[in-house]
VEXFIFI-514700 format. One record per residue (C-alpha): x, y, z. Coordinates in nm, 3 decimals. Example, Ala and Ser with C-alpha at 12.3 -4.5 7.8 and 13.67 -1.06 7.14 Angstrom:
2
1.230_-0.450_0.780;
1.367_-0.106_0.714;
//
This chain:
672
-3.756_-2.164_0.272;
-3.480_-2.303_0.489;
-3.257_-2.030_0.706;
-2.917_-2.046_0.496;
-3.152_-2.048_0.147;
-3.311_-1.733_0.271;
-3.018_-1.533_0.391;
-2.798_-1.568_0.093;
-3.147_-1.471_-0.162;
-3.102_-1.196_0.054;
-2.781_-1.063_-0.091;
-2.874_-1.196_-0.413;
-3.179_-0.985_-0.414;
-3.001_-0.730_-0.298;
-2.709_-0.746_-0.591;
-2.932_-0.768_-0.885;
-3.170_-0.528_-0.762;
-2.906_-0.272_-0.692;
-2.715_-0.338_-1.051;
-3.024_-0.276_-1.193;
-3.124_0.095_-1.028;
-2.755_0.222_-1.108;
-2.750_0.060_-1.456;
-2.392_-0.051_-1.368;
-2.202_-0.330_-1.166;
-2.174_-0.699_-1.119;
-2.473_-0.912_-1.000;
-2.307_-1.269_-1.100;
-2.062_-1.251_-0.860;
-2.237_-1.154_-0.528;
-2.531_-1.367_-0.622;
-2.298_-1.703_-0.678;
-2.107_-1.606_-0.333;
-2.412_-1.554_-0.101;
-2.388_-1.930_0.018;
-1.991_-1.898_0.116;
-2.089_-1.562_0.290;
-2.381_-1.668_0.494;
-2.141_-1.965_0.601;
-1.882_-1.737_0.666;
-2.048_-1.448_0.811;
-2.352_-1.636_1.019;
-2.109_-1.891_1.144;
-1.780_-1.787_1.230;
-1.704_-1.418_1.125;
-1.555_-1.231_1.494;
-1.700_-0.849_1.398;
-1.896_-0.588_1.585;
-2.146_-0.341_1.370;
-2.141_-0.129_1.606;
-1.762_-0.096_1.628;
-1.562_-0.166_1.258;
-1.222_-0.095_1.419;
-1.272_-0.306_1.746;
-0.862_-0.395_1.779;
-0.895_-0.811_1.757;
-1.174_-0.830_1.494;
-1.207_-1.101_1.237;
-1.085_-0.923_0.895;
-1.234_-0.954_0.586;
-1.110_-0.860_0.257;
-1.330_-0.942_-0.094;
-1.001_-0.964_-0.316;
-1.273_-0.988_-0.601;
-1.383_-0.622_-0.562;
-1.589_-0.621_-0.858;
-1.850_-0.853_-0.652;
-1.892_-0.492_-0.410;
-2.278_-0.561_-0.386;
-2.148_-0.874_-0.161;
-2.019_-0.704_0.078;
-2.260_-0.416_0.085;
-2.542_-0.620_0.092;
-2.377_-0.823_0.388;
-2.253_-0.493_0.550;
-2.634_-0.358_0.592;
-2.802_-0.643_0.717;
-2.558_-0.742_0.957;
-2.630_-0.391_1.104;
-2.322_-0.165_1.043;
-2.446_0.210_0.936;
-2.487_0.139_0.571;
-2.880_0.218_0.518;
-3.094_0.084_0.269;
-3.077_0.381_0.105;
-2.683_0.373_0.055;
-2.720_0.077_-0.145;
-2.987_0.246_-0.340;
-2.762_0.480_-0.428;
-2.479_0.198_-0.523;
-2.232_0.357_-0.792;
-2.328_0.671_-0.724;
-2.174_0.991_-0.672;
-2.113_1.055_-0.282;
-2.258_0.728_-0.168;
-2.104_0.510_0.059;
-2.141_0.218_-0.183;
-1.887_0.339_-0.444;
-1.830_0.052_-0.715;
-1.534_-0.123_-0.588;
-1.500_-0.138_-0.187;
-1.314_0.143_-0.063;
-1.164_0.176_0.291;
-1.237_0.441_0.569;
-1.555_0.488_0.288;
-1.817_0.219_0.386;
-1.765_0.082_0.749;
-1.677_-0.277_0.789;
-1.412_-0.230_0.434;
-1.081_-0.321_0.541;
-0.906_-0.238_0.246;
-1.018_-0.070_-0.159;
-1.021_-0.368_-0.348;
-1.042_-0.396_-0.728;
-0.699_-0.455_-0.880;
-0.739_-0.807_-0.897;
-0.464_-1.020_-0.632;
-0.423_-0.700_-0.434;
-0.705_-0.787_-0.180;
-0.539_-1.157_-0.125;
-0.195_-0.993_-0.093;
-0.339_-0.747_0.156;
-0.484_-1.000_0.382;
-0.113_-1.200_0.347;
-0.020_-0.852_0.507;
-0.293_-0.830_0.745;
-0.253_-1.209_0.865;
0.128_-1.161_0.928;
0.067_-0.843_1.089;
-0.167_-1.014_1.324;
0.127_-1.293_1.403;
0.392_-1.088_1.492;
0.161_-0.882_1.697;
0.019_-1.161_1.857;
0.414_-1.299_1.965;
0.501_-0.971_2.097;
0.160_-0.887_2.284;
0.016_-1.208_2.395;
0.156_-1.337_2.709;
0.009_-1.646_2.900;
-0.323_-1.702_2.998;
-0.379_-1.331_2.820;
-0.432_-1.346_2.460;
-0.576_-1.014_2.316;
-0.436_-1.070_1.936;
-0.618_-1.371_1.815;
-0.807_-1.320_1.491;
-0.838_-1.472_1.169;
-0.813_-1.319_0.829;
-1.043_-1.412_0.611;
-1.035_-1.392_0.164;
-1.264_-1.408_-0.065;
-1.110_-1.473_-0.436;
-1.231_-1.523_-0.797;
-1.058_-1.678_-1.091;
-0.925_-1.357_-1.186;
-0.733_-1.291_-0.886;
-0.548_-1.602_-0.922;
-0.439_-1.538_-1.272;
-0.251_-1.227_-1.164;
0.070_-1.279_-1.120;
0.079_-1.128_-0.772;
-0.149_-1.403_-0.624;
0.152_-1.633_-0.677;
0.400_-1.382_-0.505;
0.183_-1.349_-0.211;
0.046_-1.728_-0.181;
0.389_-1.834_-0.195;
0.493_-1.600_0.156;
0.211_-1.702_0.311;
0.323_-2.051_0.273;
0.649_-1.981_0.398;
0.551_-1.768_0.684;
0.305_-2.055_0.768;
0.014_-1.781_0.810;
-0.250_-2.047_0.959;
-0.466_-1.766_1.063;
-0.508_-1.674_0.728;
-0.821_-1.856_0.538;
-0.890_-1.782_0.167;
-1.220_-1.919_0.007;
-1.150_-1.952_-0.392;
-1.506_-1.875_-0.564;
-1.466_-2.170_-0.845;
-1.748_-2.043_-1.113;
-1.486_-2.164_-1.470;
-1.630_-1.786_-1.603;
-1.465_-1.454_-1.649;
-1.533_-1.144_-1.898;
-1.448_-1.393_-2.169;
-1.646_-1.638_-2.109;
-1.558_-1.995_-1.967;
-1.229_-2.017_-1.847;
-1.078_-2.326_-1.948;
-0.925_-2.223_-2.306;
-0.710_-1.963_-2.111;
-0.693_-2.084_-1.710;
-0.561_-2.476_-1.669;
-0.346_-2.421_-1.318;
-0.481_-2.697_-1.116;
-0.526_-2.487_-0.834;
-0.554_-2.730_-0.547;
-0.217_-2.879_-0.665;
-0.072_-2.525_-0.678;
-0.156_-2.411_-0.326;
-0.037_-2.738_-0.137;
0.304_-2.673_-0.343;
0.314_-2.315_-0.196;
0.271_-2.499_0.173;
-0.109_-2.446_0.213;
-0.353_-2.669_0.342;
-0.628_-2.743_0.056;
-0.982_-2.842_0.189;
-1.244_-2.923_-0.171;
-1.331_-2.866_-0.440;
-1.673_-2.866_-0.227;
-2.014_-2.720_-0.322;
-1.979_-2.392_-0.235;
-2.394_-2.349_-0.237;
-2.409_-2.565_0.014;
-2.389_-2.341_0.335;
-2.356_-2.595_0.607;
-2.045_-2.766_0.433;
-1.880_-2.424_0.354;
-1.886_-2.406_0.771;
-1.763_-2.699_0.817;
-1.427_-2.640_0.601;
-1.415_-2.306_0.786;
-1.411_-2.477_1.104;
-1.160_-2.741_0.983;
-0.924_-2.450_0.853;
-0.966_-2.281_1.200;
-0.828_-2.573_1.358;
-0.526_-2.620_1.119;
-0.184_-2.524_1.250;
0.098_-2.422_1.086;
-0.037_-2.365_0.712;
-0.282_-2.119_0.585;
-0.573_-2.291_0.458;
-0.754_-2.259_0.037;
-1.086_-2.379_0.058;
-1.224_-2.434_-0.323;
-1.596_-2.374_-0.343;
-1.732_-2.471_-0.675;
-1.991_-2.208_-0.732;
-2.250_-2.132_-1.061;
-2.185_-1.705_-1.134;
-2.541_-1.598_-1.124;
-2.713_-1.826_-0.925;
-3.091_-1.824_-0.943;
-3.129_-1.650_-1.238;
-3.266_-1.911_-1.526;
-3.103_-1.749_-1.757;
-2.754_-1.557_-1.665;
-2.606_-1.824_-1.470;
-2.321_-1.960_-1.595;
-2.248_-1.702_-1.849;
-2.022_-1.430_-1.891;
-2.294_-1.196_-1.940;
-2.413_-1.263_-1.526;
-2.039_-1.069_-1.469;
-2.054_-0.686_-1.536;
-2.363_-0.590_-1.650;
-2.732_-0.548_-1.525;
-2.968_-0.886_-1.548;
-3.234_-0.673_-1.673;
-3.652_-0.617_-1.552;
-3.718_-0.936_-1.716;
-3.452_-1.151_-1.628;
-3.482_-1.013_-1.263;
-3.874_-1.106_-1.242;
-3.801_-1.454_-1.318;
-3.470_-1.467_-1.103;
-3.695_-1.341_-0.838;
-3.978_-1.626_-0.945;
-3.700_-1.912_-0.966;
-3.533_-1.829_-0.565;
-3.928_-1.760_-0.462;
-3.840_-1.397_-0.369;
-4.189_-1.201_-0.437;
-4.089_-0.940_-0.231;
-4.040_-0.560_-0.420;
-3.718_-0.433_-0.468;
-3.489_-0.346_-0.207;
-3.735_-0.519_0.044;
-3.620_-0.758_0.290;
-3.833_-0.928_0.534;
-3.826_-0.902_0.870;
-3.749_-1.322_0.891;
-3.416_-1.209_0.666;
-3.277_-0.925_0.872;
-3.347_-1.101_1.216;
-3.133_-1.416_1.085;
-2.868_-1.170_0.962;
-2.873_-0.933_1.227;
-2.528_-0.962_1.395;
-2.529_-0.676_1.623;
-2.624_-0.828_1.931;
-2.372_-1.074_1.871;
-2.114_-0.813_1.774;
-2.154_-0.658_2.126;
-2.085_-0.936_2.339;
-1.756_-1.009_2.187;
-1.589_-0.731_2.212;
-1.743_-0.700_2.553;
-1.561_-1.021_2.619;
-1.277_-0.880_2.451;
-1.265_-0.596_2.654;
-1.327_-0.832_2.985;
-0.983_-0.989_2.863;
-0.776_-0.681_2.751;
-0.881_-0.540_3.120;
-0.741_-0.811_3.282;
-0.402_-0.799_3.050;
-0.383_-0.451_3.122;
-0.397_-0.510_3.506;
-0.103_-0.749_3.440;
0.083_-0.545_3.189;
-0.018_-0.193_3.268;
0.327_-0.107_3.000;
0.235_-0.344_2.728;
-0.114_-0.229_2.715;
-0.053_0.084_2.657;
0.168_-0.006_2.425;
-0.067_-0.223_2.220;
-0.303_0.071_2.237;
-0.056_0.315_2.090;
0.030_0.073_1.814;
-0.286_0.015_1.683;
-0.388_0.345_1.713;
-0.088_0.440_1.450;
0.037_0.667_1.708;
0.418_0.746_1.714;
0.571_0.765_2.062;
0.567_1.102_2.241;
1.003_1.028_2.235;
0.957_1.086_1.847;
1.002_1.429_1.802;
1.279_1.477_1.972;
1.433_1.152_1.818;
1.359_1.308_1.497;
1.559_1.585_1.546;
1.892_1.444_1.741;
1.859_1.188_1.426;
1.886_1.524_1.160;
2.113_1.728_1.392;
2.321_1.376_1.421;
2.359_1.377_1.019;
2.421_1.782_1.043;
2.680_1.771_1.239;
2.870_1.481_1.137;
2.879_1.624_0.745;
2.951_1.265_0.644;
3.020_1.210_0.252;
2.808_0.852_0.207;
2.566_0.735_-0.097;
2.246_0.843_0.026;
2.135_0.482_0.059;
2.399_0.457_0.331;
2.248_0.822_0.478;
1.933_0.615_0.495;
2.026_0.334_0.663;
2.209_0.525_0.943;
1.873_0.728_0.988;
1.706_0.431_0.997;
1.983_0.293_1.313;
1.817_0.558_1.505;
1.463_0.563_1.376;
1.459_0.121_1.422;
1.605_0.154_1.781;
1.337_0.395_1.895;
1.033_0.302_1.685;
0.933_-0.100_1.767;
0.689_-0.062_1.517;
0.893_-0.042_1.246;
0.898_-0.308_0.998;
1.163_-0.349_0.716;
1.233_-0.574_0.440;
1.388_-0.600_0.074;
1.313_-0.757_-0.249;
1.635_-0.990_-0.250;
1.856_-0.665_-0.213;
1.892_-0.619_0.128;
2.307_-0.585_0.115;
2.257_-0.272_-0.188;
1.893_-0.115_-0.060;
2.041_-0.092_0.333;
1.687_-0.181_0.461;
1.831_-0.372_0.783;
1.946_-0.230_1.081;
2.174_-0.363_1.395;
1.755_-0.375_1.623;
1.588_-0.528_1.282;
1.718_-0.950_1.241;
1.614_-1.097_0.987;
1.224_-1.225_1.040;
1.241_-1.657_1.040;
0.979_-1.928_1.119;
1.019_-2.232_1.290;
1.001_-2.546_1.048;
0.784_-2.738_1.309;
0.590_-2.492_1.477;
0.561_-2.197_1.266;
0.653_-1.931_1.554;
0.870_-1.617_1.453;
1.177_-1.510_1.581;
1.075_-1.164_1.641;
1.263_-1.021_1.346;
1.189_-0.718_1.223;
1.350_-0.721_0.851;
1.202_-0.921_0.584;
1.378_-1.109_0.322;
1.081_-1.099_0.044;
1.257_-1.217_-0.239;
1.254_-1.123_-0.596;
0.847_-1.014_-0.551;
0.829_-0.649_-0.597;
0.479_-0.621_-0.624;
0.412_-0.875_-0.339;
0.610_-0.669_-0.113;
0.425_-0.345_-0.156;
0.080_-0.530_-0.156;
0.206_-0.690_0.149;
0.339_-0.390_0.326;
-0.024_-0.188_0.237;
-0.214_-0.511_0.436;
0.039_-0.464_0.704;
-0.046_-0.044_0.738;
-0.444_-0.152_0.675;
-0.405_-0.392_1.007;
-0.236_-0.206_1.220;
0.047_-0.165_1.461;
0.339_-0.207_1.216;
0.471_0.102_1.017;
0.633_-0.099_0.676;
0.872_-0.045_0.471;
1.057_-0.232_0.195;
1.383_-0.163_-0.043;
1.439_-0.248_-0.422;
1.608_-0.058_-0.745;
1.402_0.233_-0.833;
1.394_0.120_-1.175;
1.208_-0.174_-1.044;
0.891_0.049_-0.882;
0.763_0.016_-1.214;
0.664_-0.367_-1.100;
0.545_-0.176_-0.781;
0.357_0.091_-0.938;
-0.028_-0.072_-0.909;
0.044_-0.097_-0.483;
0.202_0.226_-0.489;
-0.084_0.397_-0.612;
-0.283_0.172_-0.369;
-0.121_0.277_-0.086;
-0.164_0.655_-0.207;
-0.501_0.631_-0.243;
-0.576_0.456_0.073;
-0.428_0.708_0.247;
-0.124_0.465_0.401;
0.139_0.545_0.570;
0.410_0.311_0.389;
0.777_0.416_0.312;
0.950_0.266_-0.053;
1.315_0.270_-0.063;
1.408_0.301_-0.395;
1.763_0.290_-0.433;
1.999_0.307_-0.702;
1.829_0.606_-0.854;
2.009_0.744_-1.149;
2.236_0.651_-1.469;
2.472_0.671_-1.157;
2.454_0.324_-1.154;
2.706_0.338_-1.380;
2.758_-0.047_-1.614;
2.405_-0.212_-1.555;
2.319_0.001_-1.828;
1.943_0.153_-1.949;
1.786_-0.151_-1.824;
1.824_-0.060_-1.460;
1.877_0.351_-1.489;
1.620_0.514_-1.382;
1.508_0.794_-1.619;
1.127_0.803_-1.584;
1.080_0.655_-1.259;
1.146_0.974_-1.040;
0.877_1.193_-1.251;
0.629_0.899_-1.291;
0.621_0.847_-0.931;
0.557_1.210_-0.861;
0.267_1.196_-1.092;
0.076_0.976_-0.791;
-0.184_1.204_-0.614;
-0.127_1.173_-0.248;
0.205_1.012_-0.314;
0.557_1.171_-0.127;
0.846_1.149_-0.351;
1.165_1.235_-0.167;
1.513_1.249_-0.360;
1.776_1.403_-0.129;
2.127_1.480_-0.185;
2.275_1.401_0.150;
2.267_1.255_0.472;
2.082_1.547_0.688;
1.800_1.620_0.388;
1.761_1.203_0.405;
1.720_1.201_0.753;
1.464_1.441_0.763;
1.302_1.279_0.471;
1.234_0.956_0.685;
1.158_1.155_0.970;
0.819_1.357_0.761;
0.793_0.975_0.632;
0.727_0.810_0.975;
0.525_1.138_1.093;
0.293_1.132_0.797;
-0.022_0.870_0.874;
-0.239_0.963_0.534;
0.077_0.911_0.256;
0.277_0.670_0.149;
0.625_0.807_0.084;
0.872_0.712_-0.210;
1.256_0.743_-0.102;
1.466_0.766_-0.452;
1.809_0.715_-0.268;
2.188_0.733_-0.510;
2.418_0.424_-0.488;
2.765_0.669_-0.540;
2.852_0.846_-0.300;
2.731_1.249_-0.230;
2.936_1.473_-0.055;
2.748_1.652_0.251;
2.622_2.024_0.152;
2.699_2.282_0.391;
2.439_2.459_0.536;
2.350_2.721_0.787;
2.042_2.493_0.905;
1.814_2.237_0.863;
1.466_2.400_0.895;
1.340_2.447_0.648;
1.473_2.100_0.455;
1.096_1.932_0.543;
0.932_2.195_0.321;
1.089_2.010_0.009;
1.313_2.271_-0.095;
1.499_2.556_0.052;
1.745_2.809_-0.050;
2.131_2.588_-0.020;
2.359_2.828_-0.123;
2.334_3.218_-0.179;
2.622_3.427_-0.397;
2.778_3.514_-0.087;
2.900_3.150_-0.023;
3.085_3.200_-0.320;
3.242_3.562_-0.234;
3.004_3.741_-0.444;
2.853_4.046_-0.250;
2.603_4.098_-0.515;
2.213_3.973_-0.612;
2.145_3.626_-0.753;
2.090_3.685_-1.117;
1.953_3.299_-1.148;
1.809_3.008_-0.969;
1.986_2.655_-1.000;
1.720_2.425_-0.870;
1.900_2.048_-0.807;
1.786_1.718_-0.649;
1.974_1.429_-0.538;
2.320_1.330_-0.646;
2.263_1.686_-0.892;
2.282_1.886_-0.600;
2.668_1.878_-0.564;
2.699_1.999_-0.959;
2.474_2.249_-0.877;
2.742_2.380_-0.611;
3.043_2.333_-0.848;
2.863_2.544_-1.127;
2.784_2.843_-0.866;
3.130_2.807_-0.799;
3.248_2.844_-1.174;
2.992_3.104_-1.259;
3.099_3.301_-0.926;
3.498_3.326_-1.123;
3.293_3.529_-1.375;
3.124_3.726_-1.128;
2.791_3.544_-1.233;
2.577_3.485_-0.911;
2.322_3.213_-0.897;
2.092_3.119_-0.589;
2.115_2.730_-0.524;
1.798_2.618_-0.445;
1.776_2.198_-0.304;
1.465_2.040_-0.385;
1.482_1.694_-0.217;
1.085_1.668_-0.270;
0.901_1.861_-0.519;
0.561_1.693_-0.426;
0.614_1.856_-0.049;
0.703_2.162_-0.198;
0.403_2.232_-0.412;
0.212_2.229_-0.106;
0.395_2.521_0.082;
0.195_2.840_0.039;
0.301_3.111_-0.193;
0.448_3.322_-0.008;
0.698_2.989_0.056;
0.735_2.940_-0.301;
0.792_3.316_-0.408;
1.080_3.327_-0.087;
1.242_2.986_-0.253;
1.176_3.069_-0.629;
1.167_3.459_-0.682;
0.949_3.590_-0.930;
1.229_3.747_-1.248;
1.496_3.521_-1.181;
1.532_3.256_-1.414;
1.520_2.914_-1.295;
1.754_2.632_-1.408;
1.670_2.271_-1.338;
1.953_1.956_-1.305;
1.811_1.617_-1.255;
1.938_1.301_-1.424;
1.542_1.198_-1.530;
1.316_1.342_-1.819;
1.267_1.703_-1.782;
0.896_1.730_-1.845;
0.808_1.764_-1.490;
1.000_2.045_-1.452;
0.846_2.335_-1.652;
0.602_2.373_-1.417;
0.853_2.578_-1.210;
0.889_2.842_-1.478;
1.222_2.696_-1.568;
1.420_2.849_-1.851;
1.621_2.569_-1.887;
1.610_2.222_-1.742;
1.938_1.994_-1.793;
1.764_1.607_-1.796;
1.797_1.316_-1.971;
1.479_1.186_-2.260;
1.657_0.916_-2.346;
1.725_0.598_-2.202;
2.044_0.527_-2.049;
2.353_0.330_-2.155;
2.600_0.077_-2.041;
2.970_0.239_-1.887;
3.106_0.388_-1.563;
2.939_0.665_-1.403;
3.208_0.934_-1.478;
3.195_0.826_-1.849;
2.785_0.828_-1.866;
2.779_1.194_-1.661;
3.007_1.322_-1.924;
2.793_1.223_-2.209;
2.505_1.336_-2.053;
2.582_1.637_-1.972;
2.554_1.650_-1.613;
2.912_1.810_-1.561;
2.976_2.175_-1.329;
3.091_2.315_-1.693;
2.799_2.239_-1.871;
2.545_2.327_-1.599;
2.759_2.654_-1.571;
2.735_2.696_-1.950;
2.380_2.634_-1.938;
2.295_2.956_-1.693;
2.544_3.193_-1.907;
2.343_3.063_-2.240;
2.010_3.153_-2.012;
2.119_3.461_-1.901;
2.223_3.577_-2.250;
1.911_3.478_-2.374;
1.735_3.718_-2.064;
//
């Protein structure tokens, strides 16, 4: 059996064998992909087993994360620590081989794949990450960003819409480190594609600016590594190399069906699959012959040793920028942080100023953009009503001719929602960026997949979602956000900030930039809010604190009730205390700029915020079913959708008026 023949049976042994012991997965995939990966990974992959996070790696993401046993099965006999026995246990609880990739789970992942056109988007992040890094580190003669990005992709991925969003950047950002291998098999759950997927997909990719190299027979190892090496050498356009592939190849009687996908080949089918590739070995056996042509470790060691040879010498040169680099790709904030963190808050304290809190956010982010380099904005085609750009972010351009950047810092992403945050989670996943991006809140629903991405990766991305409320005013329901603020909250691991002025949104960015292992959501009011007095601003980064007690309001007695407010709500929950106070009423005003921080204060916090036998009031323009969980007697929302007309006229309607907040408590405390 000839070398490349033998080392991708190897990971189709591998794949059907470990379908078959957990009962559950997809063989077809892995097993008509073993060619592209032994011409990827045996030729040309830059990776060191020994070291998965080694700074100037190759990355690889499987965009098709269904086809997991690839990657494990490449993963262990490469040598990274992912025994025998972890693909054994494939699909099973507490493994390392859960049944789509996951990162920071199995070494060597780079990013949780699954979501079909999420893992191509990623690498678009990764790949541009690894550009602007490599303008702003590399100087000459001393090049210690250099790596490619590498994608593998199934039919399904390019029928999600995303894959267009993100094929089309790359195109414009002329990403020609970024190399994406299109696993051609014509089958999906359904069966053969054809009825249902006609793109021409060679003819699409040149049109988004790619280089196309095939269709070529992607079973045919050798010429796999030769497009490789042809994309490698390609300037100025990422490269889409079609390999025509058959979806469960080597088994007589799978291949080429749907039913090779998601399900096990079965003992029979696997005894002649095994016959057909002349595999006699037993299950989960590889010979020695296999794992000595796979073995990559020794490989692996000698370059990053020649890595480290280089970033020794850059460091010599540029002690500053090396220690830089370092503390970028570590995710480490400056040591200048903290203290910028709090002139920024104090800053917004003590000027009081009465701005939408989009505007609050874009004069924390002045400060936060002058003093973090690492930060790296952008906008879905709103950048003049989201306020993502800053006087130290320009707008991020490439040269027509050669493809270089400009060194901006604030991308203009277009109308591609989902792009963006798929984008910004590949930028987090490479390293040394810290991304964020700006649209409508109302328009996180086209985000939602990425958000939840980033949450469960454990990201550190920050969504500016402006334009949060029927505040909006004329757009009408179709852009006022009713559900968003509670659906987003719903996201385990996910920070949802809503503050009500310009100190409470400068802290909010500052936990957001602090926080490595969560995203962060930033639901930010296009009228303006008034600045709420306060004694101080401690306590604001727990996600709520006590505003305003009855004695702001002359009233030298107990609180009798709790308003709790977010947002723009905040103000009427100030105006109602004041009302209530004429009729000797007293109410504690309790802000709650993020109730996701908040529920994970101790008690003891809680009970000093939210007293046990006071009643609780709630005011946020959104549905009220999140709410109740605070105890709340009464919680003034909207469960409706919104409607077209000037703010004034719509907060009227609604209901979200001093008078009727105020009316609400005096019908609560009757009721007590």
């Amino acid at each position: 059996m000839a070398k490349n023949e033998m080392m991708a049976n190897a990971i189709r042994a591998l794949a059907m064998d470990a379908v078959q012991q957990a009962n559950s997965g997809h063989p077809g995939a892995p097993m008509g992909m073993a060619d592209m990966a032994v011409a990827l990974w045996g030729d040309h992959l830059r990776h060191n087993p020994a070291n998965p996070h080694w700074m100037d790696r190759d990355r690889f993401v499987l965009s098709n994360g269904h086809a997991s046993m690839l990657i494990y099965a490449v993963l262990h006999l490469t040598g990274y620590q992912l025994p025998i026995t972890e693909l054994k246990n494939f699909r099973q609880f507490g493994s390392k081989t859960p049944g789509h990739p996951e990162v920071d789970v199995t070494p060597g992942i780079e990013t949780t794949t699954g979501p079909l056109g999420q893992g191509l988007t990623n690498a678009v992040g990764m790949a541009l990450a690894e550009k602007l890094l490599a303008r702003e580190f590399n100087r000459e003669g001393h090049t210690v960003v250099g790596h490619n990005t590498y994608v593998f992709m199934g039919d399904g991925c390019l029928m999600e819409g995303i894959s267009h969003e993100a094929a089309a950047l790359a195109g414009a950002w002329k990403l020609d480190k970024l190399i994406a291998l299109y696993d051609d098999n014509g089958i999906s759950i359904d069966g053969q594609v054809e009825p249902w997927f006609i793109d021409n997909t060679p003819m699409r990719f040149t049109a988004y600016g790619w280089n196309v190299i095939g269709p070529i027979d992607g079973h045919d190892a050798e010429a796999v590594s030769a497009a490789i090496a042809q994309a490698k050498a390609n300037a100025g356009k990422p490269t889409l190399i079609v390999c025509k592939t058959h979806i469960g190849k080597g088994s007589p009687n799978r291949a080429n069906t749907a039913k090779a996908h998601g399900e096990p080949l079965g003992a029979e089918e696997i005894g002649l699959t095994r016959a057909a590739l002349n595999w006699p070995h037993t299950p989960f056996m590889i010979p020695k012959e296999s794992m000595d042509a796979w073995d990559a470790q020794v490989q692996g060691r000698k370059l990053e040793a020649d890595w480290d040879k280089t970033f020794a010498a850059y460091t010599k040169a540029f002690p500053e920028l090396a220690t830089e680099f370092v503390r970028r790709m570590k995710g480490e904030l400056p040591r200048s942080f903290s203290q910028l963190a709090v002139d920024t808050v104090v800053a917004a304290h003590t000027k009081a100023e009465t701005v939408a809190s989009r505007k609050a956010s874009q004069l924390a982010l002045e400060a936060f953009t002058a003093g973090l380099p690492e930060l790296l904005g952008g906008s879905a085609d709103l950048t003049g009503s989201n306020l993502t750009n800053t006087k130290s972010t320009p707008n991020l351009r490439f040269d027509a001719v050669t493809g270089e950047s400009n060194g901006g810092r604030h991308i203009n992403y277009g109308v591609r929602e989902f792009g963006m945050a798929a984008i910004m989670n590949g930028v987090a996943l490479h390293g040394g960026f810290i991304p964020y991006g700006g649209t409508f809140l109302t328009f996180s629903d086209y985000s939602r997949n990425a958000i939840r991405m980033a949450a469960l990766m454990k990201l550190r991305v920050v969504h500016v979602f402006t334009h949060d409320s029927i505040g909006l005013g004329e757009d009408g329901p179709t852009h006022q956000s009713i559900e968003h603020a509670a659906s987003l909250r719903l996201i385990p691991n996910l920070d949802v900030w809503r503050p009500g002025d310009t100190a409470e949104t400068a802290v909010a960015w500052a936990v957001a930039l602090a926080n490595k292992t969560r995203p962060t959501a930033l639901l930010l009011s296009r009228q303006n809010l008034p600045y709420a007095p306060k004694d101080d601003v401690g306590q604001i980064s727990k996600g709520a604190y006590v505003l305003a007690e009855p004695k702001e309001v002359g009233l030298k007695k107990k609180a009798q009730a709790v308003i709790i407010a977010t947002g723009s709500e905040v103000q009427l929950a100030l105006k109602a205390q004041e009302l209530l106070a004429t009729q000797k009423i007293a109410v504690r005003v309790v802000s709650m700029p993020s109730n996701t921080t908040f529920d994970r204060q101790d008690t003891a916090y809680k009970s000093k915020i939210l007293p046990e036998g006071l009643p609780r009031i709630a005011v946020e323009m959104g549905v009220t079913d999140g709410w109740w969980k605070y105890g709340c007697a009464a919680v003034i929302g909207i469960n409706t959708f919104g409607e077209s007309a000037p703010a004034a006229v719509l907060f009227e309607h609604f209901g979200f008026t001093p008078a009727n907040v105020a009316a609400t408590v005096r019908k609560v405390l009757r009721k007590k």
